[in-house]
C-alpha positions as CSV (number, residue, x, y, z in Angstrom):
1,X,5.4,14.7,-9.6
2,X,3.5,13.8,-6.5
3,X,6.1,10.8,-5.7
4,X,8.8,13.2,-6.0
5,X,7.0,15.8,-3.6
6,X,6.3,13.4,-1.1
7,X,9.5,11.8,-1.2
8,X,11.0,15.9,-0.9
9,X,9.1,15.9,2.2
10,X,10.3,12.8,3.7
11,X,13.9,12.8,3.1
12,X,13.6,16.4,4.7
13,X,11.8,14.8,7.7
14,X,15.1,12.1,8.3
15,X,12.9,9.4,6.2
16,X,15.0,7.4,3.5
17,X,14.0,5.0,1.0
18,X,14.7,1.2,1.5
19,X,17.1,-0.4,-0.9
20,X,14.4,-3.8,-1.4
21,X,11.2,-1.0,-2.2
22,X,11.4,2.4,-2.9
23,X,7.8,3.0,-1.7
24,X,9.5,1.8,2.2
25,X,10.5,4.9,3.8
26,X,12.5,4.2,7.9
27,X,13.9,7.0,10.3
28,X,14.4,7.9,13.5
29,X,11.4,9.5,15.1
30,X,11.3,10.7,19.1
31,X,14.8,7.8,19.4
32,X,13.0,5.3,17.6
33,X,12.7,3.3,14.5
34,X,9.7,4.2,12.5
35,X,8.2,2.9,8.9
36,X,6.2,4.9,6.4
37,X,4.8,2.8,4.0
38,X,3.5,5.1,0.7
39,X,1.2,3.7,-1.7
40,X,0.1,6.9,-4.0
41,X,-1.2,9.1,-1.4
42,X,-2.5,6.4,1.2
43,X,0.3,5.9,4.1
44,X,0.7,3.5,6.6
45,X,3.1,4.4,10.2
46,X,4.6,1.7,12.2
47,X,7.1,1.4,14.9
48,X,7.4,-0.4,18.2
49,X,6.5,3.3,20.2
50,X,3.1,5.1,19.2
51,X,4.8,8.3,20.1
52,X,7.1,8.1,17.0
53,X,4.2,7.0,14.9
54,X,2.1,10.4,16.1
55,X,5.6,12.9,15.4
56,X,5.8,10.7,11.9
57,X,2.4,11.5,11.6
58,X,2.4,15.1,13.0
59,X,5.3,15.6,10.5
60,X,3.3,14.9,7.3
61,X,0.5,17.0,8.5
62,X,2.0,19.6,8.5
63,X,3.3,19.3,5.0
64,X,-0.3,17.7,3.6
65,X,-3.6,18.3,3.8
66,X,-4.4,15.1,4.9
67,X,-6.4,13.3,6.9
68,X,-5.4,10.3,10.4
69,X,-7.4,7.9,9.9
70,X,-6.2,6.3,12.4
71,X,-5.0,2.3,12.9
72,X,-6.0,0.2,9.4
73,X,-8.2,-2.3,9.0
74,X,-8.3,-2.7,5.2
75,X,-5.3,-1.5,2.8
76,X,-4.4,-2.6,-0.9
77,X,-6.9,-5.5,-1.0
78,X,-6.1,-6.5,2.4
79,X,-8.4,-6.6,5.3
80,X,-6.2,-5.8,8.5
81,X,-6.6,-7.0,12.2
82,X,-4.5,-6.7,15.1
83,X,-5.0,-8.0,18.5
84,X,-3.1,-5.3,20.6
85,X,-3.0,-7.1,23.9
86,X,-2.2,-10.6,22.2
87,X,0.6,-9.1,19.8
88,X,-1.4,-10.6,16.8
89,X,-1.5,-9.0,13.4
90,X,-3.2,-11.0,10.6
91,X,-3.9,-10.2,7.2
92,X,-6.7,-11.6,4.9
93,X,-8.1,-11.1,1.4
94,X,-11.6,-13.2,1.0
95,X,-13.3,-10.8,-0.1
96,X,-11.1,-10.0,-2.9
97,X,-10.8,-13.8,-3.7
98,X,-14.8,-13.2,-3.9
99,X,-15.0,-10.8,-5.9
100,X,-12.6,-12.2,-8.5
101,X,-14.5,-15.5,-8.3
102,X,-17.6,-13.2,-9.4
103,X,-15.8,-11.8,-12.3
104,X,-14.3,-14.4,-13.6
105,X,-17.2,-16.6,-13.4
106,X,-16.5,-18.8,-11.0
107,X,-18.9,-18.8,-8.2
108,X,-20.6,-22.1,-9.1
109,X,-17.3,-24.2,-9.8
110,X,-16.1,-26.8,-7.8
111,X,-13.0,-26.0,-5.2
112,X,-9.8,-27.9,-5.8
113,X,-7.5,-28.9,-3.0
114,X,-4.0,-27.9,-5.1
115,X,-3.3,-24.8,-7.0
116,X,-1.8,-26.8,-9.5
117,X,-1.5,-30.4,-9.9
118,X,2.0,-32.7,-9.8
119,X,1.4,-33.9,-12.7
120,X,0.7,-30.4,-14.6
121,X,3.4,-29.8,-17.0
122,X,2.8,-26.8,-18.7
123,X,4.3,-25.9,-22.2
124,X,4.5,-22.7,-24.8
125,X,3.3,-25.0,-27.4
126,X,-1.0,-25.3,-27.8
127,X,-3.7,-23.8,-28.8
128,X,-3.3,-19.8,-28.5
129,X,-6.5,-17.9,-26.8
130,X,-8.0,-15.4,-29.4
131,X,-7.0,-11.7,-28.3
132,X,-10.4,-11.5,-26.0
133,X,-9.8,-14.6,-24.2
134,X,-6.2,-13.6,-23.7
135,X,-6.5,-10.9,-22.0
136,X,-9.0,-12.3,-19.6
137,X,-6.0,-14.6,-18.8
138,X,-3.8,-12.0,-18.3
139,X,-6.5,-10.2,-15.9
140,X,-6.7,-13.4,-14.0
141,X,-2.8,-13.7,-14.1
142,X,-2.1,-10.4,-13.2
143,X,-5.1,-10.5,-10.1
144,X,-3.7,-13.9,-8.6
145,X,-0.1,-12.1,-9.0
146,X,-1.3,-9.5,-6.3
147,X,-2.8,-12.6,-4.2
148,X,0.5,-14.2,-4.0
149,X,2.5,-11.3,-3.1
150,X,0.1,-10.0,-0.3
151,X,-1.3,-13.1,1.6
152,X,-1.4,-16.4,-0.4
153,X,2.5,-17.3,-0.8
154,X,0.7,-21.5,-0.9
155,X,0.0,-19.9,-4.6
156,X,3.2,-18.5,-5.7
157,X,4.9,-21.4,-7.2
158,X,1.9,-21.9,-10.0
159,X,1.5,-18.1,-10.6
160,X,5.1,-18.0,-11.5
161,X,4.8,-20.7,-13.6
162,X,2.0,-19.0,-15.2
163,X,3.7,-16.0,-15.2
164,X,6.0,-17.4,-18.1
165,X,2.6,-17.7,-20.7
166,X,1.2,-14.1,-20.3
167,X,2.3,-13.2,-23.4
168,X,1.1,-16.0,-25.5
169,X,-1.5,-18.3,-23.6
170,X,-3.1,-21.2,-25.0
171,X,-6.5,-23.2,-24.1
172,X,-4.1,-25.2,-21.4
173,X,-2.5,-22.1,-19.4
174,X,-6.3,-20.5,-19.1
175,X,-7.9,-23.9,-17.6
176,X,-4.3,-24.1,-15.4
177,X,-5.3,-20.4,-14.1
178,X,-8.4,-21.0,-13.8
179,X,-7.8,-24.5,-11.5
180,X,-5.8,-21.5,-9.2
181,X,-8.9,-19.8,-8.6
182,X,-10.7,-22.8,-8.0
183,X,-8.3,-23.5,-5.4
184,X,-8.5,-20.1,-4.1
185,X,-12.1,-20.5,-3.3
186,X,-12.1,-24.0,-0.9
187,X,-9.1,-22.1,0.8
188,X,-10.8,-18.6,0.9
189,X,-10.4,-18.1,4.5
190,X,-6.8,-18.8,5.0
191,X,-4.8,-16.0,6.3
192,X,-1.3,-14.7,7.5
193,X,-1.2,-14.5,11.4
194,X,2.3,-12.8,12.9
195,X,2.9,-12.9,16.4
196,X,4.4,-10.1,18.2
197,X,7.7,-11.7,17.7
198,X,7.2,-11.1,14.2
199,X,7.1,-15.3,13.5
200,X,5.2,-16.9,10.5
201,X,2.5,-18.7,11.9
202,X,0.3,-19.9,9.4
């Protein structure tokens, strides 16, 4: 109900969803471009003119009780930092790679330098994890999804291998995930940098 109120709202105010992610809503603000990303009731403005980000902003307030928090620095796991006068934005998740190293049990394992070895070659057949064990694979599985899709794309290609195992993981796929967030913690501090060009940098 709430996605469909908020969506009312935004349509009304010249906002359409994207065709690649529903949850991506552009329009025309003041002349300009502007974005309204919605993730439950958290939203993020962005345009090239601060004026349409303040009527996008002005618009919703008026519909919401909400509050401006004003310019991110953390959102969905990701810790946000922009460097105005340099046009830098970069994007970082240690902490979460922390805390999943914590929970999972990791914290005194040895970093690797690959995600996932040349040589791996994972296969359905194996051992199966008993139900408990599974599902601790599918928390890590699902966690290093997020990772990979928000700031670590060096991890995608053995989290979508992994991907294929969720459903039936054996002794193998559980020491393969795991060997991810070994890597994950030697490489903590990488990070996504975008320069005001909008160019992959790192």
């Amino acid at each position: 109900m709430w996605q469909k109120k908020i969506q009312s709202v935004l349509l009304a105010g010249g906002f359409w969803p994207a065709n690649a992610d529903p949850c991506l809503f552009i329009g025309t603000v003041v002349g300009v471009v502007c974005y309204l990303l919605v993730y439950v009731d958290d939203i993020i403005a962005a345009s090239k003119s601060a004026a349409a980000v303040d009527a996008a902003k002005a618009g919703i307030l008026k519909s919401f009780k909400a509050r401006d928090m004003g310019s991110p620095s953390y959102f969905l796991c990701m810790h946000i930092n922009r460097d105005t006068k340099k046009g830098v934005l970069q994007l970082r998740q240690r902490h979460y790679v922390v805390s999943l190293l914590e929970r999972f049990g990791l914290t005194e394992d040895n970093p690797v330098r690959l995600p996932m070895g040349a040589g791996v070659r994972l296969q359905k057949e194996g051992d199966l994890l008993p139900d408990n064990a599974k599902v601790v694979y599918q928390e890590m599985h699902g966690a290093l999804l997020l990772l990979a899709m928000c700031t670590r794309p060096d991890i995608t290609f053995a989290v979508g291998r992994l991907s294929r195992y969720a459903a039936a993981p054996t002794t193998a796929h559980l020491a393969a995930v795991r060997t991810v967030l070994r890597y994950l913690k030697g490489t903590k501090e990488l990070e996504l940098e975008y320069d005001k060009d909008a160019q992959f940098r790192r």
